[in-house]
N, C-alpha and C positions, 0 to 999 in steps of 0.2 A: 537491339534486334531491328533488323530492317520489315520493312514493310512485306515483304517477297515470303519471309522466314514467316511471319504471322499470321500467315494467311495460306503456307501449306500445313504450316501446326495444325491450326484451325480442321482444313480440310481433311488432314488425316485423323483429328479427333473424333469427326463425324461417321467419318467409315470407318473406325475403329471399334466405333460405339456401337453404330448399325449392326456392323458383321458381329459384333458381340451377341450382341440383343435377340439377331433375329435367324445368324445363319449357324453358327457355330454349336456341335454337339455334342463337344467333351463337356461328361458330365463334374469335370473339376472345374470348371469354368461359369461361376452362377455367384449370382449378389455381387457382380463387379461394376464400377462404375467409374466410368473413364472421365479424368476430372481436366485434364489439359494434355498436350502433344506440342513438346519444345524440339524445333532443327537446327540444327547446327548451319554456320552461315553458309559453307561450301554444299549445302543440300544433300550432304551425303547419310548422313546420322537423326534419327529423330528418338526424342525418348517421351515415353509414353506413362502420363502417369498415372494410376488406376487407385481405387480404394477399393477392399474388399473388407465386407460385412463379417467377421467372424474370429475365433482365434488363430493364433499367430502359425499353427499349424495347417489350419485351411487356408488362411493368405500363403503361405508357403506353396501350397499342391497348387492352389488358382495361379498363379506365378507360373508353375511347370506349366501347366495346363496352355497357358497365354502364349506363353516359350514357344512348344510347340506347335503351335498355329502361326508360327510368325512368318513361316512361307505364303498361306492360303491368304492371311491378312496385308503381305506386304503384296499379291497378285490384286486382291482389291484395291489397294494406293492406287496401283499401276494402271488399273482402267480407269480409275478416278480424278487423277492429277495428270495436267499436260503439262509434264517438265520431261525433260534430259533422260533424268535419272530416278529412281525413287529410291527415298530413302531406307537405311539398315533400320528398323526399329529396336530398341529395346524397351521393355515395360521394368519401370522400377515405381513402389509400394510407397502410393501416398498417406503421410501417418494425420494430416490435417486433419481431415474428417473426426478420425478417433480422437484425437487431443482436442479439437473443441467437445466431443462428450464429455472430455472426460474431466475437463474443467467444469461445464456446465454442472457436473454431479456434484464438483468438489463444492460452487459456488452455493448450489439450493442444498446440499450439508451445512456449511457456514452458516445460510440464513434460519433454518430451523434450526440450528443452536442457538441463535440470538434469542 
């Protein structure tokens, strides 16, 4: 990844997260927390990776919910970033978060059996 690419990821992580956090009022859209933002080299494509709190059915509807904001989200890029173009987003379901819990559970199970 070039220097250019990491540094709009970045940029769009931040207004991703903002406009989450502070501007957006679909009420499917809550306990989401935008963990990185990777572009593709030609700066057309960004994907956007989020965690959400909860089961696989509410990560589901937050997913719709994110979808459908990805016009008003990608107009924020657009005042945000001086390039060209701004990128297509798409938000795809980071499982990191939950599989470090869920190791962590397995591991303090293991030590109270010892």
């Amino acid at each position: 990844m070039s220097r250019r690419t990491l540094k709009a990821g970045e940029t769009i992580r931040q207004i991703v997260a903002t406009a989450i956090l502070i501007e957006i009022q679909d009420p499917r859209v809550k306990d989401v927390t935008v963990i990185r933002a990777e572009v593709s080299g030609d700066m057309q494509t960004a994907k956007v990776y989020v965690s959400v709190m909860g089961d696989e059915t509410k990560q589901n509807l937050c997913l719709k919910g994110l979808k459908s904001c990805t016009g008003f989200l990608q107009t924020k890029i657009a005042k945000g970033m001086d390039t060209r173009y701004v990128p297509h987003i798409n938000f795809v379901l980071d499982q990191g978060v939950k599989n470090q819990l869920l190791v962590s559970k397995i591991l303090a199970d293991e030590k109270e059996t010892l």
